[in-house]
C-alpha positions as CSV (number, residue, x, y, z in Angstrom):
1,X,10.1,-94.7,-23.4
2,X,6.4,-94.0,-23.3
3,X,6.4,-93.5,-20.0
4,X,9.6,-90.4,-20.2
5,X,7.9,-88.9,-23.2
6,X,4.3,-88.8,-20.4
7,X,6.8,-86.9,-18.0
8,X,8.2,-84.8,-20.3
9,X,4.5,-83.6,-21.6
10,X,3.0,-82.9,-18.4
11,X,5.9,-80.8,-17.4
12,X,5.7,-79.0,-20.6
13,X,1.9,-78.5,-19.7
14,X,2.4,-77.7,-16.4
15,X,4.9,-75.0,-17.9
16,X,2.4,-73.3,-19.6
17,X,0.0,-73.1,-16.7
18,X,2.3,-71.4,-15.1
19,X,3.4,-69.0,-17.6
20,X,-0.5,-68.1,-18.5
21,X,-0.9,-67.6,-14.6
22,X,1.6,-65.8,-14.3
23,X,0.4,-63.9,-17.1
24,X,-2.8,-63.2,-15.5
25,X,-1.3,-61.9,-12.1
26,X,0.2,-59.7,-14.3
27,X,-2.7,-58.3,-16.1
28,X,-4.4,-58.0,-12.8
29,X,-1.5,-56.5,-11.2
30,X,-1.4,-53.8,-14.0
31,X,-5.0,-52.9,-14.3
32,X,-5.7,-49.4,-12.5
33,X,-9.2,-50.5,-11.1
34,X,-8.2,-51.5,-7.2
35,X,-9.0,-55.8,-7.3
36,X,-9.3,-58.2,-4.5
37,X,-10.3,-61.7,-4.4
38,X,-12.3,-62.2,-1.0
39,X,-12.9,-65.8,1.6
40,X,-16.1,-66.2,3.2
41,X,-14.9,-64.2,6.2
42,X,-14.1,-61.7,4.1
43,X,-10.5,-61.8,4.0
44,X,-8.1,-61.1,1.3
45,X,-6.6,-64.1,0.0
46,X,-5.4,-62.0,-3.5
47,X,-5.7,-58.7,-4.2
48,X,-3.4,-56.7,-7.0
49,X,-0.6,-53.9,-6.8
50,X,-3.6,-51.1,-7.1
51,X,-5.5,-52.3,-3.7
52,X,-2.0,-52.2,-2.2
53,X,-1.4,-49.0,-3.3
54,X,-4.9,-47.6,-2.5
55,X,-4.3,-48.8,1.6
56,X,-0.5,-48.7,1.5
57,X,0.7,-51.7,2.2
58,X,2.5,-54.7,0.3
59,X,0.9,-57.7,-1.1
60,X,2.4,-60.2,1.4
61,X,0.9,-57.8,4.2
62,X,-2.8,-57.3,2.2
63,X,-3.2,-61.1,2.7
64,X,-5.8,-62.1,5.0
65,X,-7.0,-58.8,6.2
66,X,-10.0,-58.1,6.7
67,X,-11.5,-56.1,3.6
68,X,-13.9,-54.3,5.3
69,X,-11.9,-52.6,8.1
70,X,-10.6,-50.3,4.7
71,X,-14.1,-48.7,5.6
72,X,-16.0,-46.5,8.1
73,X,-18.5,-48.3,10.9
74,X,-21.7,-46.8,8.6
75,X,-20.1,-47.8,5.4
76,X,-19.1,-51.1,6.7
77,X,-22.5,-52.4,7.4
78,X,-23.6,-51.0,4.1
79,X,-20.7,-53.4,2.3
80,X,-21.6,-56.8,4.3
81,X,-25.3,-56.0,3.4
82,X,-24.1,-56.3,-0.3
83,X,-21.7,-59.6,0.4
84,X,-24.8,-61.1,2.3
85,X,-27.1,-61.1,-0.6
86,X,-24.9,-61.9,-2.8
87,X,-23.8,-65.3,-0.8
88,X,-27.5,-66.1,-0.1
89,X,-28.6,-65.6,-4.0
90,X,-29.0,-68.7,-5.5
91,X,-28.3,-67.5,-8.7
92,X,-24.5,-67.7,-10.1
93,X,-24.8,-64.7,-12.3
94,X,-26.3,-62.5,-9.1
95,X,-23.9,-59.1,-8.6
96,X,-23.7,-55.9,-7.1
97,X,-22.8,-52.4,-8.3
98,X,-22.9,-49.8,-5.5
99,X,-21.2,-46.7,-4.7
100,X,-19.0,-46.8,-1.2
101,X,-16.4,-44.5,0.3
102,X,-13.1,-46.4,1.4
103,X,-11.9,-44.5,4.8
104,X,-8.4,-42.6,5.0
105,X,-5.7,-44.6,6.4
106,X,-3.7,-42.0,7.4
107,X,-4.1,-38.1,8.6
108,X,-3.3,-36.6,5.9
109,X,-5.4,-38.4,3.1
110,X,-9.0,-38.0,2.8
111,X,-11.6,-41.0,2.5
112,X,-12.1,-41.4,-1.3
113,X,-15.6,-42.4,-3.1
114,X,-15.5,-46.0,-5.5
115,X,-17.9,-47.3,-7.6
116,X,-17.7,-51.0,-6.4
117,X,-18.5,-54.0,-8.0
118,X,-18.9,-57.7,-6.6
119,X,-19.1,-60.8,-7.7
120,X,-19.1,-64.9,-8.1
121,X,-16.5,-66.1,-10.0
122,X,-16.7,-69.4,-11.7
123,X,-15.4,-72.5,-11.1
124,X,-15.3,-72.4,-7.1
125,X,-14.9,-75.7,-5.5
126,X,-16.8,-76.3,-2.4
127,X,-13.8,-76.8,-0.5
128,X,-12.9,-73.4,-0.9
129,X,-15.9,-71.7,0.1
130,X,-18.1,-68.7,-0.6
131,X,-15.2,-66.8,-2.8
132,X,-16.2,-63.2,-4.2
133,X,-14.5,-60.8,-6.1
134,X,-14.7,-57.4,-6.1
135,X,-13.2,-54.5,-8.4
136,X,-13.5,-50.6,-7.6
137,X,-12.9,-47.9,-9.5
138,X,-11.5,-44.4,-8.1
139,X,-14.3,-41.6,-8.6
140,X,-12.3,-39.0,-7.3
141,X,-11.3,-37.6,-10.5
142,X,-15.0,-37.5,-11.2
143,X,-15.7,-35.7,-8.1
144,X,-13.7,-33.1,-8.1
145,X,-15.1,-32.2,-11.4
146,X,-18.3,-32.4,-10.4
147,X,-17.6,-30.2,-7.6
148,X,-15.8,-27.8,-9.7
149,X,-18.6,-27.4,-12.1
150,X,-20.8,-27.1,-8.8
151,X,-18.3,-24.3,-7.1
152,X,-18.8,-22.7,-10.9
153,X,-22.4,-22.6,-10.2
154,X,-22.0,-21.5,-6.6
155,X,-19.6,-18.8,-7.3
156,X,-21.5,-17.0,-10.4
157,X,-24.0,-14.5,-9.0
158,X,-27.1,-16.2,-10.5
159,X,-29.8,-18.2,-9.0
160,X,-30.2,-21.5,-11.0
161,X,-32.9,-24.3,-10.3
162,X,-34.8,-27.5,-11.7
163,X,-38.5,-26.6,-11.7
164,X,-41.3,-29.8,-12.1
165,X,-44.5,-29.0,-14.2
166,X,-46.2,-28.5,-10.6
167,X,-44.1,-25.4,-10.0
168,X,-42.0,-27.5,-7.2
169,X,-37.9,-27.2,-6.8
170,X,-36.7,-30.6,-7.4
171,X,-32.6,-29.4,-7.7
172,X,-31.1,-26.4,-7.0
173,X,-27.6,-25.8,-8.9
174,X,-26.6,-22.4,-7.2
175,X,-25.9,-21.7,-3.7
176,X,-27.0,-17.9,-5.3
177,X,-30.7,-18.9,-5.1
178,X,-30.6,-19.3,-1.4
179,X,-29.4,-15.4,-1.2
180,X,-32.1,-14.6,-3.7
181,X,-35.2,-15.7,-2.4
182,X,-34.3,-15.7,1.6
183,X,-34.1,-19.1,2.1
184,X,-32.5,-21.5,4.2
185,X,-34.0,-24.2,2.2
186,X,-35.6,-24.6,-1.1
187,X,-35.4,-28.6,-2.5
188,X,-39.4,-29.7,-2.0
189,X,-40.6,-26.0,-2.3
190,X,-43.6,-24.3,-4.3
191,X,-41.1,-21.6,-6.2
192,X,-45.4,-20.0,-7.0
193,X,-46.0,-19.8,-3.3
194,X,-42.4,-18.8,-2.6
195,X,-43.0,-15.3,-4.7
196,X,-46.6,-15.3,-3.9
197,X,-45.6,-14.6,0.0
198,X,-43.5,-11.8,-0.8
199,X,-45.8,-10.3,-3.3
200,X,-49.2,-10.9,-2.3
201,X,-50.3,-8.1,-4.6
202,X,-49.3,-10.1,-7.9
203,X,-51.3,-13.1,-6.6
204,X,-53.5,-13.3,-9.6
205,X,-50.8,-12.7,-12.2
206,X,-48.4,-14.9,-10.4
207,X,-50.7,-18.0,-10.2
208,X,-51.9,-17.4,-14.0
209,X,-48.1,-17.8,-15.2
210,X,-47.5,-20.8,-13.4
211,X,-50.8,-22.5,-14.7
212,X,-49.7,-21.7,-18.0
213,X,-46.3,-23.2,-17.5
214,X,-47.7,-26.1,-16.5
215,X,-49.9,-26.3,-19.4
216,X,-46.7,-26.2,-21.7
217,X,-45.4,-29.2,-20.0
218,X,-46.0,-31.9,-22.1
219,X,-46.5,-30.2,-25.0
220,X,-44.2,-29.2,-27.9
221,X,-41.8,-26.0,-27.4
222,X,-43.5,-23.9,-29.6
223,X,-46.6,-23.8,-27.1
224,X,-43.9,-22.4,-24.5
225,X,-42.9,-19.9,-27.4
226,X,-46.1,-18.3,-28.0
227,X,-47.2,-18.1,-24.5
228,X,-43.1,-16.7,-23.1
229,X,-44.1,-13.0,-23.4
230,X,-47.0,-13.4,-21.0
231,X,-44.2,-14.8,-18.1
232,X,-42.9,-11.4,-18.6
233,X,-45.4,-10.5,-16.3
234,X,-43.4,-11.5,-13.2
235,X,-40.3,-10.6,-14.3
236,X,-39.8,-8.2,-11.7
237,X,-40.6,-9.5,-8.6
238,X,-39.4,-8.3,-4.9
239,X,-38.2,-10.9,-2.3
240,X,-38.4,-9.8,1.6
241,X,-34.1,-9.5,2.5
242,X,-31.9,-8.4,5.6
243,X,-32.0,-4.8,5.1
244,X,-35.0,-2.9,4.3
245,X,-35.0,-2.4,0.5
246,X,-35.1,-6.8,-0.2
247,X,-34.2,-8.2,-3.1
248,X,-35.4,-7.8,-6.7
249,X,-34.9,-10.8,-9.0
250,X,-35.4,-10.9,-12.7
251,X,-36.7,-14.3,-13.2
252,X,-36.6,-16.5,-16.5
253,X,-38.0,-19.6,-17.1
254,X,-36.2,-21.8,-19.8
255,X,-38.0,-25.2,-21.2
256,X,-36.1,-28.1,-20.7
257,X,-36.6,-30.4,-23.8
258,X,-37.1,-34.4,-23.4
259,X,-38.3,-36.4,-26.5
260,X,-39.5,-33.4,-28.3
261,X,-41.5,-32.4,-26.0
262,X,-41.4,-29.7,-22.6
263,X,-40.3,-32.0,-19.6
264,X,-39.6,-29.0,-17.1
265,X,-37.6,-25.7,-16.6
266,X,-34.9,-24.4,-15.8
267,X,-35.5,-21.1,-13.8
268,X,-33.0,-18.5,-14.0
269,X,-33.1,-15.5,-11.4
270,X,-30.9,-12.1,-12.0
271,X,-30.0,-10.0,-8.9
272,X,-31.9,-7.1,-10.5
273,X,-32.1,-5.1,-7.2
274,X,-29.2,-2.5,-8.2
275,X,-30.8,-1.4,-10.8
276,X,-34.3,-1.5,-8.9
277,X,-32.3,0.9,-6.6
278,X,-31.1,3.3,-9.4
279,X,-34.4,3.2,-11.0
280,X,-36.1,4.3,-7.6
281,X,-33.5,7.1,-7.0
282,X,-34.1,8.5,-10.8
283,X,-37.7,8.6,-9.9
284,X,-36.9,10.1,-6.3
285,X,-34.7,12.9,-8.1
286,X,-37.4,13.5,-11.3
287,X,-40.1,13.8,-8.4
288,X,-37.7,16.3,-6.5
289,X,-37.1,18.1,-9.1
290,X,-40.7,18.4,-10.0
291,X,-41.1,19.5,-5.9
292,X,-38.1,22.1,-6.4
293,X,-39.4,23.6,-9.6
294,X,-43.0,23.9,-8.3
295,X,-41.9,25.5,-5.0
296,X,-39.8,27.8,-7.2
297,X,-42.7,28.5,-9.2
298,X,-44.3,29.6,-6.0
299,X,-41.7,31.5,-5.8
300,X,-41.9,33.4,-8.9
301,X,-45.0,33.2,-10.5
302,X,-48.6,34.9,-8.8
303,X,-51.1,32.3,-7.6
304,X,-54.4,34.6,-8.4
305,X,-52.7,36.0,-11.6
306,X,-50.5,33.8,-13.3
307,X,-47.8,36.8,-14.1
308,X,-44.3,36.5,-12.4
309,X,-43.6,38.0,-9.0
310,X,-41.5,41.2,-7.7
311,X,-38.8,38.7,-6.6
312,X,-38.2,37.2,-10.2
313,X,-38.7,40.9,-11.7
314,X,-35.4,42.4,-10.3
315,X,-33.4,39.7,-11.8
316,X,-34.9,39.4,-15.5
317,X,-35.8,42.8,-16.5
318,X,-32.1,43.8,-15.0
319,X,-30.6,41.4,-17.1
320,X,-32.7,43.0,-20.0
321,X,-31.4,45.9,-19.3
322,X,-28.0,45.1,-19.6
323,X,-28.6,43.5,-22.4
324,X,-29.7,46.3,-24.1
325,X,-27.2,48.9,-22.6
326,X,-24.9,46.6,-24.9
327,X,-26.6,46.6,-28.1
328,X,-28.4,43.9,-28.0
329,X,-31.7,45.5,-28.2
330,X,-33.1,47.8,-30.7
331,X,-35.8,48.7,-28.0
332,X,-36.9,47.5,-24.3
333,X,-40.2,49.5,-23.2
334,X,-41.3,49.2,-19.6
335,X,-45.1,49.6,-19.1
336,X,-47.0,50.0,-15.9
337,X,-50.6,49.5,-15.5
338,X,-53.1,50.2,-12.6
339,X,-56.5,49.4,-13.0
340,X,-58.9,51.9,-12.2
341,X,-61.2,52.5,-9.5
342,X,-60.1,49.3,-8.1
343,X,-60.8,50.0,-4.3
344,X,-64.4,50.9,-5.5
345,X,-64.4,47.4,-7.2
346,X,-63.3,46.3,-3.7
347,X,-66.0,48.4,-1.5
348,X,-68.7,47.9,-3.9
349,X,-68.7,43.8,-4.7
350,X,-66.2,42.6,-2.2
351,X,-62.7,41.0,-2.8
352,X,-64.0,37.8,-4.0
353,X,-64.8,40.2,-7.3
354,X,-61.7,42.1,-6.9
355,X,-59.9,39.1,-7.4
356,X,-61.4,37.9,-10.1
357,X,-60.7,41.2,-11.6
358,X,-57.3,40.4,-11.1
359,X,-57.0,36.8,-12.5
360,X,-58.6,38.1,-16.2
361,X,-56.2,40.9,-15.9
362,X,-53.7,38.5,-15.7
363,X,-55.2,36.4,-18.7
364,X,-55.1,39.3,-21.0
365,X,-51.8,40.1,-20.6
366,X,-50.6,36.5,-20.7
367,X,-52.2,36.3,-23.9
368,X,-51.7,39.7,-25.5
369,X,-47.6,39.2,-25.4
370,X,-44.8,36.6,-26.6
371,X,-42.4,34.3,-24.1
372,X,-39.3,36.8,-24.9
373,X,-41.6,39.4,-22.9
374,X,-41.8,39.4,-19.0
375,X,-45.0,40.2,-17.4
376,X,-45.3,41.3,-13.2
377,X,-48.1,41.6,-10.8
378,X,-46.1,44.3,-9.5
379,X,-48.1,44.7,-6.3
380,X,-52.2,44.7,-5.5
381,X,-53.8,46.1,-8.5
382,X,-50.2,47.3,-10.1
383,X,-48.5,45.1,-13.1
384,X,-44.9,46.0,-15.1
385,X,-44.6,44.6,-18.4
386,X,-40.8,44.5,-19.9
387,X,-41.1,44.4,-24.0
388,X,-37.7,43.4,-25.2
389,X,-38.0,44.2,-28.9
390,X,-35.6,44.6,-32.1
391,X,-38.4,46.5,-34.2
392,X,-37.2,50.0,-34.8
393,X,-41.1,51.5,-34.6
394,X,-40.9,54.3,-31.6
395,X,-44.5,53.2,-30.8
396,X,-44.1,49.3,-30.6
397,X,-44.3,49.0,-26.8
398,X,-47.4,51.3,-27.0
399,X,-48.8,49.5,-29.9
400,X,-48.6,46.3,-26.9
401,X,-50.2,48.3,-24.1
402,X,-52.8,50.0,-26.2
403,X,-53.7,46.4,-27.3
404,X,-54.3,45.0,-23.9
405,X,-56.0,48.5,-22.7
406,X,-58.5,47.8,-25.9
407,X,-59.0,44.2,-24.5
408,X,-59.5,44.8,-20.8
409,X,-62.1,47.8,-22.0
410,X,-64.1,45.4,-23.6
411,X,-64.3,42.7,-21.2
412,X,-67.3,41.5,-19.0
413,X,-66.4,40.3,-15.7
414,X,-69.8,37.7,-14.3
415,X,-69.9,39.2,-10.8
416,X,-73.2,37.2,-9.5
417,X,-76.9,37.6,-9.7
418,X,-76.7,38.7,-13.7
419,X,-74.6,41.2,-13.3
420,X,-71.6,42.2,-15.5
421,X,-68.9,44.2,-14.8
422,X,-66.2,46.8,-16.7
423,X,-63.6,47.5,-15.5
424,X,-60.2,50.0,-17.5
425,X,-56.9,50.5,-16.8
426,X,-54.0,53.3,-17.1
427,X,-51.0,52.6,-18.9
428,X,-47.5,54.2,-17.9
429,X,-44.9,53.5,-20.9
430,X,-41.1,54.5,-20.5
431,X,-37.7,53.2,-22.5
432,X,-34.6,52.3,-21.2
433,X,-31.6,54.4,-21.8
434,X,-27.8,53.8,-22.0
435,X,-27.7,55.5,-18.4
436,X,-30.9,53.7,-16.8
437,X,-30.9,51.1,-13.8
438,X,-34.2,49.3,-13.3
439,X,-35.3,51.5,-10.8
440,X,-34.8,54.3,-12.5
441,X,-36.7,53.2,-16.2
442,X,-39.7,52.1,-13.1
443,X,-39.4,55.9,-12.3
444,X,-40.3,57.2,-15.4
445,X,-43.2,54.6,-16.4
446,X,-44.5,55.4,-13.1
447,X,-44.7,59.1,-13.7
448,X,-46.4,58.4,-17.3
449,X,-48.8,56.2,-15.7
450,X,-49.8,59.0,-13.1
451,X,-50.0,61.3,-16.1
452,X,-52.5,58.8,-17.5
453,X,-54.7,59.0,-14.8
454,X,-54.6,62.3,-13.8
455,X,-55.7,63.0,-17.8
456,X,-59.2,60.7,-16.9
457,X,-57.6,57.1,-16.8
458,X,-58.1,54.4,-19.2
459,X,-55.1,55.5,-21.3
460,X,-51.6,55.0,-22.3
461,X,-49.2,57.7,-21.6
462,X,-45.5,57.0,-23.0
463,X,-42.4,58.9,-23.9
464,X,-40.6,59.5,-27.1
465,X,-37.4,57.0,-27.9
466,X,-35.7,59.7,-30.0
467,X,-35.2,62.7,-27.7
468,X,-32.3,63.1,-25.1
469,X,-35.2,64.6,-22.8
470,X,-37.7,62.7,-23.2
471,X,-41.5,64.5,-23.2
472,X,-45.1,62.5,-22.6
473,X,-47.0,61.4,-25.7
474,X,-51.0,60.7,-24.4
475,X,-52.4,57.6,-25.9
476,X,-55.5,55.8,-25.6
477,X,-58.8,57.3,-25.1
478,X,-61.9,57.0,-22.7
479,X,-64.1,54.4,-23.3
């Protein structure tokens, strides 16, 4: 009897060992991490539904294959490295973690990257041999973000880099930097003697923000802080490029933090070069336009006397003119001045003189009349002054030319060797009419200004405002 209730007990044991193994085949089999249970020659003797799956085959046809033909020939002697020191460590506990890509088995799938990890297990009898397991996970997943956060990096149009406290490039994170800075390769680089080659000329500026950046290493972030304005310096900075105008990058250096403390930076670089461009054509059109309104100056204004030319006269005081054929006017007086006995200026102290003559001239008037009034050199010692005015005094263009008769009369002109020289002029004063073109009102100030000289020069002749036929008025006086 004792010996049936033996029987049935170690059946009912034997039961249950197979149930809990069974149990365990299961849990293996339904684990998503690919596992395999290896022989000394490195041949599957068990291996779950997720190895199957990974090299496409069934589990009857995964036994005793040979584990590491699932690889490449490079990565193949990488994995028997690994399964060697792990059978020649004397230590039970010894394992291996390594990273190890298991090769496509067909065309159309791609070899895929594991995270591997081997091992002893326990309770191996000798009889079965150097037994190791192995489990790998998939890292694909991981990848593929990896490389899609890298192809975001790649793709924006920023230069991103890992800079040590020594100013070398220990990681670049954007493609963009290669474009930037001209460079095939950067990893290993001096970024201060990268910019430094392409702008010699900001040596010293260059090297002194790099020392200070390495002085911030180490130290708390406010040190970086205080001292960020003075990296400001090289901001701007010009890298060599393809076509002839380079690159410009706007660089930025950003403190990486470890413990507290600065561990290294982040450098940042901007394509800056369009708006390097833009700036440079705003500066080529200001300094064009400084070119065209100096050559049109030329144009318009007398070198030696500083009044407005012929050519600038026929358009301004005609515009005057109309202006005041319409009203807008109360009064536009046209005076003409010739100084006098200026050939004998000439003859007697030489043109050098004569010029100079001309130049104070010129000064006089310039300062005797207002902005609104245009003053001409009108031709060698000639000069038309147009005197748009609203004032309703008949004499207010004479008051004008009287003044600046007065003030050329009492001028001394240094002509060498202590010598001082006088010189007058005649004044020839006429005002436009509803009928008058501009040659015509030029006319009748030159025939007042003859009047003035043929009455003994140094005087102001002009004609009444009120009369239909206008009659000469004599002004002025000899000095």
């Amino acid at each position: 009897m004792s010996n049936h209730n033996e029987l049935l007990a170690s059946h009912r044991v034997l039961s249950m060992l197979e149930s809990a193994c069974e149990y365990s085949e299961k849990i293996i089999d339904d684990i998503p991490s690919v596992f395999a249970v290896l022989n000394q020659d490195n041949r599957i003797i068990r291996a779950n539904k997720a190895f199957c799956d990974l090299v496409g085959c069934s589990m009857e046809d995964a036994l005793h294959l040979d584990f590491a033909s699932f690889f490449s020939t490079e990565n193949r002697a990488i994995l028997l490295h690994h399964f060697n020191y792990l059978r020649t460590s004397p230590d039970s506990d010894t394992h291996a973690r390594f990273k190890l890509e298991v090769a496509s088995v067909s065309a159309d799938q791609t070899a895929k990257p594991f995270f591997w990890r081997i091992f002893k297990p326990d309770h191996v009898s000798e009889a079965e041999g150097q037994v190791i397991s192995i489990i790998g996970d998939d890292l694909s997943g991981l990848y593929q973000s990896e490389l899609k956060l890298m192809s975001i990096f790649s793709s924006i149009p920023l230069g991103l880099m890992v800079m040590n406290r020594h100013g070398y490039i220990t990681e670049v994170l954007s493609e963009y930097c290669h474009v930037l800075l001209n460079k095939r390769t950067l990893n290993g680089e001096s970024l201060r003697e990268v910019l430094i080659t392409d702008n010699p000329d900001l040596q010293s500026e260059i090297s002194v923000a790099f020392d200070m950046l390495r002085d911030c290493t180490g130290q708390p972030v406010e040190q970086f802080t205080r001292n960020e304005a003075s990296f400001n310096t090289i901001s701007q900075l010009k890298i060599a490029g393809l076509n002839e105008y380079g690159n410009w990058i706007k660089t930025r250096f950003q403190p990486i933090i470890n413990e507290g403390l600065v561990d290294r930076y982040m450098v940042i670089m901007e394509d800056n070069t369009g708006s390097q461009l833009a700036l440079q054509q705003i500066e080529k059109a200001v300094l064009l336009g400084k070119q065209a309104q100096a050559l049109y100056e030329c144009a318009i204004r007398d070198p030696l006397s500083g009044l407005y030319t012929r050519l600038f006269m026929n358009d301004s005081i005609s515009r005057l003119i109309a202006s005041s054929k319409r009203g807008n006017l109360k009064e536009l007086a046209i005076v003409m001045f010739d100084i006098d006995n200026f050939k004998s200026v000439n003859d007697t102290y030489g043109h050098g003189v004569g010029d100079q003559v001309i130049k104070e001239f010129g000064n006089i008037i310039l300062k005797s009349t207002r902005d609104t009034d245009i003053a001409v050199r009108y031709g060698g010692e000639e000069f038309i002054l147009a005197l748009p005015s609203n004032d309703t005094h008949p004499q207010s263009g004479y008051i004008v030319a009287e003044r600046i008769r007065k003030k050329l009369e009492q001028t001394e002109i240094d002509v060498g060797g202590g010598k001082m020289l006088r010189v007058t002029t005649s004044c020839g004063l006429s005002f436009c009419t509803r009928n008058d073109t501009l040659d015509s009102v030029i006319v009748r100030a030159d025939k007042y200004l003859y009047a003035a000289k043929q009455s003994g020069k140094n005087k102001v002749c002009f004609e009444s405002t009120n009369a239909d036929a206008p009659t000469p008025i004599e002004g002025g006086a000899h000095a």
